[in-house]
C-alpha positions as CSV (number, residue, x, y, z in Angstrom):
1,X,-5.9,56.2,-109.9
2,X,-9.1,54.3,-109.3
3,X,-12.0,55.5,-110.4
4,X,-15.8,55.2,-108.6
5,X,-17.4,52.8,-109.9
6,X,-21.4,53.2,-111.8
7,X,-23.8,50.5,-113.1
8,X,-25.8,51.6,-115.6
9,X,-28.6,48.5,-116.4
10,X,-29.7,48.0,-120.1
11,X,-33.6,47.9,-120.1
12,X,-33.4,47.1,-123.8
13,X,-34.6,42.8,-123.1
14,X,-37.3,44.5,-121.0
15,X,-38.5,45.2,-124.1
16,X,-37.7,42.6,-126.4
17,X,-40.0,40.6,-124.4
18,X,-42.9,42.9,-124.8
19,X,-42.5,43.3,-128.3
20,X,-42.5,39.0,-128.8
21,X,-46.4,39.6,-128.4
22,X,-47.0,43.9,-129.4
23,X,-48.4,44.3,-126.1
24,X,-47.9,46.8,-123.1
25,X,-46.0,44.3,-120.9
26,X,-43.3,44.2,-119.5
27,X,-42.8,47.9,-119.7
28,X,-39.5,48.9,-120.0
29,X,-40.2,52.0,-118.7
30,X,-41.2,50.9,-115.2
31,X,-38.2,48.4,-115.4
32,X,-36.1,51.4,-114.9
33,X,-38.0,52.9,-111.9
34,X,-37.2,49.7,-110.6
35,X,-33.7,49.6,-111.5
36,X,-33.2,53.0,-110.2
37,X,-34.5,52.4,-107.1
38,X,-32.5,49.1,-106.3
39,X,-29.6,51.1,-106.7
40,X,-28.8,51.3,-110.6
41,X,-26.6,54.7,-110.9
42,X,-28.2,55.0,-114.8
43,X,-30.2,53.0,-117.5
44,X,-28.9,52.4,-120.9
45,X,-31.4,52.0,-124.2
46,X,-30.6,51.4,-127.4
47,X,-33.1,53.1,-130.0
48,X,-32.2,50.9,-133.7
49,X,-33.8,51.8,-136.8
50,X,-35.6,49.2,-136.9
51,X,-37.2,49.4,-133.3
52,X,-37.0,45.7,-132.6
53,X,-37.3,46.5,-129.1
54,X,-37.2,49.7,-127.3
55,X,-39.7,52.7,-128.9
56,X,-39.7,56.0,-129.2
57,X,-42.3,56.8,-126.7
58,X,-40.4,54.6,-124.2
59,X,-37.4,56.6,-124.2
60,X,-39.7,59.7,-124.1
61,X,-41.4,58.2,-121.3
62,X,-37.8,57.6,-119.1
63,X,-36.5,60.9,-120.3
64,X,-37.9,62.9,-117.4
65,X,-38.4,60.4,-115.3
66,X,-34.9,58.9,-114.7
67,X,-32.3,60.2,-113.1
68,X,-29.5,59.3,-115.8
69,X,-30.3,58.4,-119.2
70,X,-28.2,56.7,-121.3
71,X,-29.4,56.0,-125.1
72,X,-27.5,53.9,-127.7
73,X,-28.1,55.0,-131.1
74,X,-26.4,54.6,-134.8
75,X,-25.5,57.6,-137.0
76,X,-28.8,57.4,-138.7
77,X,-29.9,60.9,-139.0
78,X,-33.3,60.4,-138.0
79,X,-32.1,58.4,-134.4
80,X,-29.4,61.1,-133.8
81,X,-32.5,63.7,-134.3
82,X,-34.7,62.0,-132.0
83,X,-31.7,61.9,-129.5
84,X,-31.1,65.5,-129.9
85,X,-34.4,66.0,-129.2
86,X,-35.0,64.1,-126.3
87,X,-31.5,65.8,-125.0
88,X,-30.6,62.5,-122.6
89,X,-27.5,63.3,-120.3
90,X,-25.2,61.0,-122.6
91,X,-25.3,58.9,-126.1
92,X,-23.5,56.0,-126.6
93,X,-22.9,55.5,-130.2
94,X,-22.4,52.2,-131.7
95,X,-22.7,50.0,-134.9
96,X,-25.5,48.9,-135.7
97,X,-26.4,46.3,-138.5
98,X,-30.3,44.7,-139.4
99,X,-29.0,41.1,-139.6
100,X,-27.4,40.8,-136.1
101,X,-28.9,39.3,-132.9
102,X,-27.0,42.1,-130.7
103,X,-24.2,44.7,-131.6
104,X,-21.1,42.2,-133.0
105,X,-18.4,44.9,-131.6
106,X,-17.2,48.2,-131.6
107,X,-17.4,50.8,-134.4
108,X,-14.7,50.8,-137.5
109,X,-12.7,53.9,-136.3
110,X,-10.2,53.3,-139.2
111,X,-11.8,55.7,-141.4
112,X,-14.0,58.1,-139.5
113,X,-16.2,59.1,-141.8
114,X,-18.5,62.3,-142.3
115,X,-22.0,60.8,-140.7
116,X,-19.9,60.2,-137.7
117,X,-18.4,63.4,-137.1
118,X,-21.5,64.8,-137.8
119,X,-23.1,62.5,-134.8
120,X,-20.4,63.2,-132.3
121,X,-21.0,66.8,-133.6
122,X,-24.6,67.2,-133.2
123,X,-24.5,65.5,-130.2
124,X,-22.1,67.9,-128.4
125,X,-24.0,70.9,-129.4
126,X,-26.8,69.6,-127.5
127,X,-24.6,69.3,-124.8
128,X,-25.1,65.3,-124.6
129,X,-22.2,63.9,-123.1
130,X,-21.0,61.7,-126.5
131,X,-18.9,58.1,-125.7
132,X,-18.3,55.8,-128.5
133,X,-18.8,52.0,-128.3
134,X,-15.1,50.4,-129.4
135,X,-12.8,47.6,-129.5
136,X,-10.3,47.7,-126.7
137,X,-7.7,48.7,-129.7
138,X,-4.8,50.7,-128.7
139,X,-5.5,52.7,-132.6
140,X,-8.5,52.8,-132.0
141,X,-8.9,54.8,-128.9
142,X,-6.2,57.1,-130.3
143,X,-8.5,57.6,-132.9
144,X,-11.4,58.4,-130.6
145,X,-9.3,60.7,-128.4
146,X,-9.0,62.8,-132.0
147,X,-12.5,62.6,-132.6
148,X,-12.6,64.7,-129.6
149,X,-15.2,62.8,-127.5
150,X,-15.1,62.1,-123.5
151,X,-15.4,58.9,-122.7
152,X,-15.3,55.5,-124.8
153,X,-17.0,52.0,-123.8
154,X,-14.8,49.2,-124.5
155,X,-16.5,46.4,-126.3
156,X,-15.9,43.0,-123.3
157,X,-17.2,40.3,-125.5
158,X,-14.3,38.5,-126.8
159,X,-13.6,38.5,-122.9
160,X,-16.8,37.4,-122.3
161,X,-16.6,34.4,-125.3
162,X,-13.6,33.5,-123.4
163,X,-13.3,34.2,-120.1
164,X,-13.0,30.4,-118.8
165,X,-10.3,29.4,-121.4
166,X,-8.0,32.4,-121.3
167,X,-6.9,35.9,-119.4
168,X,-5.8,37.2,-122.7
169,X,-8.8,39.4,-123.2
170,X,-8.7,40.1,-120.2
171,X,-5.3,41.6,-120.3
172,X,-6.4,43.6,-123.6
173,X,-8.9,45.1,-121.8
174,X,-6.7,46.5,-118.5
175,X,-4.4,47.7,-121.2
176,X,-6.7,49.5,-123.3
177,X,-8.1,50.7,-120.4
178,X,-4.9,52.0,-119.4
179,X,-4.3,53.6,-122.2
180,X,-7.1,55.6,-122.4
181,X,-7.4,56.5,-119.6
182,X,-3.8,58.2,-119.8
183,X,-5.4,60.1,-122.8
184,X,-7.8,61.5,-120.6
185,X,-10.5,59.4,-121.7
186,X,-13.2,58.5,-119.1
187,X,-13.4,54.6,-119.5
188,X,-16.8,52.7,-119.6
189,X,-17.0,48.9,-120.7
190,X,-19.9,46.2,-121.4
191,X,-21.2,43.7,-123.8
192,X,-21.7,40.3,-122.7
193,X,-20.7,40.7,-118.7
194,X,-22.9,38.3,-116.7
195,X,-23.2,37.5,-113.1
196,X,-20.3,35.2,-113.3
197,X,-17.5,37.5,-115.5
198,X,-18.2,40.6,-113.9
199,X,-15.9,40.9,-111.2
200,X,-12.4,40.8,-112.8
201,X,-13.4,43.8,-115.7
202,X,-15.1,45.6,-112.1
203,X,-11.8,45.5,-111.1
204,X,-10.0,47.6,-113.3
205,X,-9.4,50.4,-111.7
206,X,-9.4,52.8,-115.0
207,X,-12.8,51.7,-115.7
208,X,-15.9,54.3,-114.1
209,X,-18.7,52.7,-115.7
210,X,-20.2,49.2,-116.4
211,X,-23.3,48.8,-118.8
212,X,-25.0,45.7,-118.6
213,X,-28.1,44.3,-119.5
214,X,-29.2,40.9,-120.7
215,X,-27.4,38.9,-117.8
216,X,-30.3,41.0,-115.4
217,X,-33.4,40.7,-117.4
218,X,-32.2,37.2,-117.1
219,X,-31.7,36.9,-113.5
220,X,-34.7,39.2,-112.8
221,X,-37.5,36.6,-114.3
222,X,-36.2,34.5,-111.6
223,X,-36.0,36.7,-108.9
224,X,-37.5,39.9,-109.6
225,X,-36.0,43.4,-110.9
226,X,-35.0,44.8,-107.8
227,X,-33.0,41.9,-106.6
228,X,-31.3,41.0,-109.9
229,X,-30.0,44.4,-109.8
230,X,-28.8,44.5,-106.1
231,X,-27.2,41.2,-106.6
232,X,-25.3,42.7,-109.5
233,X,-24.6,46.0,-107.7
234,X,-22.6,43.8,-104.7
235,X,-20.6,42.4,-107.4
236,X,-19.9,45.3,-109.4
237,X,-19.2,47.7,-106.5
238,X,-17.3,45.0,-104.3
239,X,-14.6,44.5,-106.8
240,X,-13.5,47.9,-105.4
241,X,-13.3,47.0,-102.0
């Protein structure tokens, strides 16, 4: 069964470039007006510990104001308390490590630990609708099916490092996507899907939701928000047609 397709945009390099100079611009908070009303079904922030690019008050600022909210967090106890807070419609939970550029891949289910129990915990009681960021790992989403959680996000960027050489990744992502979606998993994807990748992972007709974000803070310095993100929505939506 094919499932309807959402775009969620990533306002996170909205951000990034304000914080280059401390200032109040660009604001990531009226990126995602903007995104919204070009047609983006949700926005996606990632809160790290060490707020290298979105803030607090930025994600308090979007939490009314969007329509869908989507924030990426670590199991850090004070992150998951500020997400329980804030109370966003879902939480993405992902690795998170001080030395990388952007998250590497997807979290280390091969030992679930307390402090992420605990997150996926917390996180349901607040009725935040919890998906975990993973490796398209046939264990793997076994392992998040038992952790008892809705949906998972495959990790794309192997496919994305290797996209022109190869369909294996490719492959491994239809057939994890397959897989969980036979579990009962709802099945969302992203890292590393640009303007020129997006279409064939689009396609997979297990997958309901694409989060992407660098690729359009990219194209939107050259064209503006609004149109980066229509552009990207006729690609993303297209691939069902």
């Amino acid at each position: 069964m094919t499932a309807t397709m959402r775009l969620y945009i990533n306002v996170d390099h909205v951000a990034t470039l304000r914080q280059a100079r401390r200032t109040d611009e660009p604001d990531p908070f009226e990126a995602a007006l903007l995104c919204e009303a070009a047609g983006a079904d949700g926005i996606t922030a990632h809160l790290r510990e060490d707020r290298r690019h979105i803030q607090d008050h930025d994600l308090e600022r979007m939490r009314p104001a969007v329509r869908v909210l989507n924030v990426e967090l670590a199991t850090s106890a004070e992150i998951v308390g500020i997400t329980c807070r804030l109370c966003p419609y879902q939480a993405t939970v992902v690795p998170e490590r001080r030395e990388e550029i952007t998250t590497e891949g997807g979290l280390d289910l091969r030992r679930p630990g307390t402090q992420l129990r605990d997150t996926i915990r917390r996180l349901d009681e607040e009725g935040i609708r919890v998906s975990l960021f993973v490796d398209p790992d046939l264990a793997t989403l076994d392992t998040a099916k038992d952790l008892g959680v809705p949906a998972v996000e495959l990790h794309t960027g192997r496919y994305a490092n290797t996209w022109r050489k190869s369909g294996a990744a490719l492959e491994e992502l239809r057939r994890a996507a397959r897989h969980a979606a036979d579990m009962g998993l709802f099945v969302h994807a992203g890292h590393g899907l640009t303007y020129q990748n997006v279409v064939p992972v689009a396609s997979i007709p297990e997958i309901e939701e694409l989060n992407i974000g660098h690729s359009v803070v990219s194209r939107a310095v050259m064209v503006g928000m609004r149109s980066a993100v229509e552009e990207m929505l006729r690609l993303v939506k297209g691939a069902r047609r």
